[in-house]
N, C-alpha and C positions, 0 to 999 in steps of 0.2 A: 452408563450403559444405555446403551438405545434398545429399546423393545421392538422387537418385529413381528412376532409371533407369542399368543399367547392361546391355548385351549386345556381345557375340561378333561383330566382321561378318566378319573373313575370314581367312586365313591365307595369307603368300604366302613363295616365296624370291626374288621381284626387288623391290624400293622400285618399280620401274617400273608394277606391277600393284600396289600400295596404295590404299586409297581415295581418290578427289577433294582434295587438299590444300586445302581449303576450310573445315576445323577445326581451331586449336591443336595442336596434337600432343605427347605428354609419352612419351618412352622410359625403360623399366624396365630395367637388365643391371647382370649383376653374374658373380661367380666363381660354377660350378653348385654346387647346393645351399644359396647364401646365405640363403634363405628367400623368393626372390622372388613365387612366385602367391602362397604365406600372404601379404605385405604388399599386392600385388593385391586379394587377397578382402577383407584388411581396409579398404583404403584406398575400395571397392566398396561394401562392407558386403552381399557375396554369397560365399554361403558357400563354393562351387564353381567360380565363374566361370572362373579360371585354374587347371588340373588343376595340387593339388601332386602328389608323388611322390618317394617315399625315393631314389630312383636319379636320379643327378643327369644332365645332361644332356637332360632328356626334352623341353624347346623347342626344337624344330629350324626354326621359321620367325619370320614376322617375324608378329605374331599382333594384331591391331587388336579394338580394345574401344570401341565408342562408350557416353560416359557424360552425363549427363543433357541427350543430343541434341543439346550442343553443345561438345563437345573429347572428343579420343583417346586412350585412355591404350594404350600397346603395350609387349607382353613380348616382348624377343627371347631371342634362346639365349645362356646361359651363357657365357662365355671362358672360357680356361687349362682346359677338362676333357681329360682325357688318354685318356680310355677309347676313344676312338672312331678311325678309321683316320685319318693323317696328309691323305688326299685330302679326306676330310669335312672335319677341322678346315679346310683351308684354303679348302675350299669354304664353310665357315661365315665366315669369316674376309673374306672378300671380300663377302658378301653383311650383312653388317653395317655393314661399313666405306661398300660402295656404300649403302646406308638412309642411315647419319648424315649423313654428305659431300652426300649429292644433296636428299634432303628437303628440299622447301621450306618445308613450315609446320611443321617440328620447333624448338618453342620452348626446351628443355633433355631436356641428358641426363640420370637420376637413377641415378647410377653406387652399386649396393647393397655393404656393406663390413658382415661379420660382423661384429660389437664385441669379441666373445670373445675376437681374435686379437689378436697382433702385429702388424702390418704386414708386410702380404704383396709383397713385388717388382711382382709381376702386377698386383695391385690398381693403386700406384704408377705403372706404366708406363703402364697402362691411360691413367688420366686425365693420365698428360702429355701422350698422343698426343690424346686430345681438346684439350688446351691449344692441344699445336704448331697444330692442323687450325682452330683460333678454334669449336671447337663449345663453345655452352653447355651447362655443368652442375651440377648440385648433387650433393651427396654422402648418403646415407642408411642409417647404421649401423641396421644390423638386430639382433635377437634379445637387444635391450637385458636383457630379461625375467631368463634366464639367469645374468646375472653380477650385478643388480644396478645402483641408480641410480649410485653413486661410481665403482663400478669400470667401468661403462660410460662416463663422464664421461674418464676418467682414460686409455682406452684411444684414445676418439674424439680426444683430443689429441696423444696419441702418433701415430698416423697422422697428422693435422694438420704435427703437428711435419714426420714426414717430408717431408710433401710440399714443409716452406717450404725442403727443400734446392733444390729447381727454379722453385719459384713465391714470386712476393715478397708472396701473403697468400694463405692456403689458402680454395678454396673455401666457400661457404654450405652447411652442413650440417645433417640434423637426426638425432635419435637417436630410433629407433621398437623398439614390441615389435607384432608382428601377433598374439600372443599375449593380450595385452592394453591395447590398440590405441593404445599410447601414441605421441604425437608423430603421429596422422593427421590431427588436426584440423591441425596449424603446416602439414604436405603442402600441406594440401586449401586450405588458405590463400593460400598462395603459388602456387599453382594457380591458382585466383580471378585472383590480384593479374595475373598475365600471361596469364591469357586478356583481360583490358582493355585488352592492348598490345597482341593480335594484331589484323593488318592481313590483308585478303585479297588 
């Protein structure tokens, strides 16, 4: 997929006030600071689109991107960040869960997973509760760049691994650097592939 156009239309805290569900819709989230606007901007091929920023936490809505005038790519805010008062988190927390659960033209979740780490608890639960709730998703090891092609390989299994404690074949994954825009093209592909499924 060639990008041509990408912009900003709005930013909301209800799914209720989100644009016309009358495009594809593709969600971004992940644990804060995974690298998610860098994979945005590169997935974009705009340099700034989605504000990064060293302090994590800094998406606090649910933030819509229309890209080449026909499908949505949306950042929401972070999980598991602990900085912020317990009434936020849960107000975050609910206003998430009501986006995925109610959206109707949310075609998959791409739930982002540092590659560096071990497998994180949080990560893990995260996407069972997508499983239990029948939400699609794909998985997107970030910041590949870092550790390297093997050891990014090695670690995206090991998570895998984890997950086939609950699930009887892990997830579709793919492993990116927004550093060096490895693995945007496979994204942008499978993008493609299910925007041809979307029905209005």
């Amino acid at each position: 997929m060639k990008i041509t156009s990408a912009q900003f239309i709005q930013s909301t805290h209800d799914y209720r006030k989100c644009p016309k569900p009358d495009k594809p819709e593709y969600a971004f989230i992940g644990r804060s600071n995974v690298g998610k606007s860098s994979l945005i901007n590169s997935m974009t091929a705009r340099k700034d689109l989605a504000k990064t920023s060293q302090n994590p936490g800094k998406t606090q809505t649910i933030n819509h991107f229309l890209v080449n005038n026909n499908w949505f790519l949306v950042d929401l805010p972070g999980y598991g960040y602990a900085k912020v008062s317990k009434t936020d988190r849960e107000k975050w927390h609910k206003m998430i869960w009501d986006y995925l659960g109610q959206r109707e033209n949310l075609m998959c979740v791409f739930v982002l997973i540092d590659v560096r780490h071990d497998p994180q608890k949080i990560d893990v639960e995260f996407i069972n509760q997508l499983g239990e709730k029948g939400i699609p998703l794909k998985i997107i090891f970030t910041k590949a760049d870092k550790i390297g092609p093997v050891a990014a390989q090695q670690n995206a299994q090991k998570f895998k691994n984890a997950l086939l404690e609950t699930w009887e074949e892990s997830p579709e994954s793919f492993i990116t650097s927004a550093e060096k825009n490895t693995g945007r093209e496979d994204v942008l592909k499978d993008i493609t592939q299910m925007n041809g499924l979307f029905k209005k």
